[in-house]
PLY file of the C-alpha trace (Angstrom):
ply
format ascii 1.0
element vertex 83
property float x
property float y
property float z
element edge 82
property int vertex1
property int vertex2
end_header
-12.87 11.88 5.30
-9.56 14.17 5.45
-7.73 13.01 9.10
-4.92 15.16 10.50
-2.19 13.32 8.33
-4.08 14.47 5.31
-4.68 17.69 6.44
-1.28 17.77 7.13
0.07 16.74 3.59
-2.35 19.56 2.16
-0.90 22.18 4.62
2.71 21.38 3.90
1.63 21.13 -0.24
0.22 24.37 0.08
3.13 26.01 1.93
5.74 25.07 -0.40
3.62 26.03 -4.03
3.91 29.68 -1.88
7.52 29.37 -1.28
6.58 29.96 1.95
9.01 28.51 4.75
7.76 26.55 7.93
9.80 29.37 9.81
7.19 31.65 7.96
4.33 30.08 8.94
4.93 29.27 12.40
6.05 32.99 12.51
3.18 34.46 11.47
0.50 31.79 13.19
2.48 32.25 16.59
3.28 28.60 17.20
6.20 26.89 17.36
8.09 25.08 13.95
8.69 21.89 15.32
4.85 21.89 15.95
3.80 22.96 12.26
6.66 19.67 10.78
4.75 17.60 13.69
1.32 18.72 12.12
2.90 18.64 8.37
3.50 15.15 9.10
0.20 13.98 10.99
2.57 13.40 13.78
1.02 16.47 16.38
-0.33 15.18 19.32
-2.74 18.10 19.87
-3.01 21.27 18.40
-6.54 23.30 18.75
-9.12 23.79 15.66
-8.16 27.84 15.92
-4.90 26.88 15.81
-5.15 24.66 12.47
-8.23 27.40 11.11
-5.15 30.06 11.12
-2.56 28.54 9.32
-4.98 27.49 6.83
-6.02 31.41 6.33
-2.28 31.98 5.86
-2.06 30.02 3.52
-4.88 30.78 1.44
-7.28 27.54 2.59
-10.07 27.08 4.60
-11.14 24.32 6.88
-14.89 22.88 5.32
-17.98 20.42 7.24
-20.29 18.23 5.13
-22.58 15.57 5.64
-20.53 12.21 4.69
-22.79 11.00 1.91
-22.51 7.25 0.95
-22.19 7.87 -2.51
-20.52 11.05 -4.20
-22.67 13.65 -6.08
-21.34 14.89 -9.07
-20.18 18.16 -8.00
-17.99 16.35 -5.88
-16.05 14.48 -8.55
-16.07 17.98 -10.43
-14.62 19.39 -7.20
-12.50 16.24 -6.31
-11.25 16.59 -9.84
-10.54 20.85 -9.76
-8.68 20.28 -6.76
0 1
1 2
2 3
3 4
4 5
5 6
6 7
7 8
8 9
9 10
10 11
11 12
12 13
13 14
14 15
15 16
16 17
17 18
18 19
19 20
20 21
21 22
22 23
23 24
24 25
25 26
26 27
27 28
28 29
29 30
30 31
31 32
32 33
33 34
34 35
35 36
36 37
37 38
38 39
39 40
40 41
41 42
42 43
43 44
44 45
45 46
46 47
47 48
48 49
49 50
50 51
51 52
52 53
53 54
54 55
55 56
56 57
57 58
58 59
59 60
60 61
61 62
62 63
63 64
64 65
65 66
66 67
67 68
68 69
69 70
70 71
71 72
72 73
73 74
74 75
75 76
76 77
77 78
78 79
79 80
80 81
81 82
């Protein structure tokens, strides 16, 4: 189960393999920088799904649901493993 600080850590990961600065982001998502290091850094206090949905578009990632299973399937390890 991914919580904001991990979502964070793959945001800011995913940002710097673009060269992409947080100025850059924050430009283009309309929001303020010191919010995307808060979020970076699982350290926001709020910030809205659309919010967190766009900055993952500009950066190439997407936001995913499933059901929590107890066990892993297989295609998750392969997928665990990919990513």
């Amino acid at each position: 189960m991914a919580d904001i600080e991990e979502i964070g850590k793959q945001l800011r990961a995913r940002r710097r393999a673009l060269g992409m600065s947080q100025i850059e982001v924050a430009a283009l998502n309309r929001i303020n920088r010191v919010t995307l290091s808060r979020l970076e850094n699982g350290k926001v206090p709020e910030i809205g799904i659309r919010k967190v949905m766009a900055i993952c578009a500009t950066l190439g990632l997407e936001l995913t649901i499933k059901v929590v299973s107890q066990r892993p399937t297989l295609q998750d390890l392969v997928n665990e493993q990919e990513a």
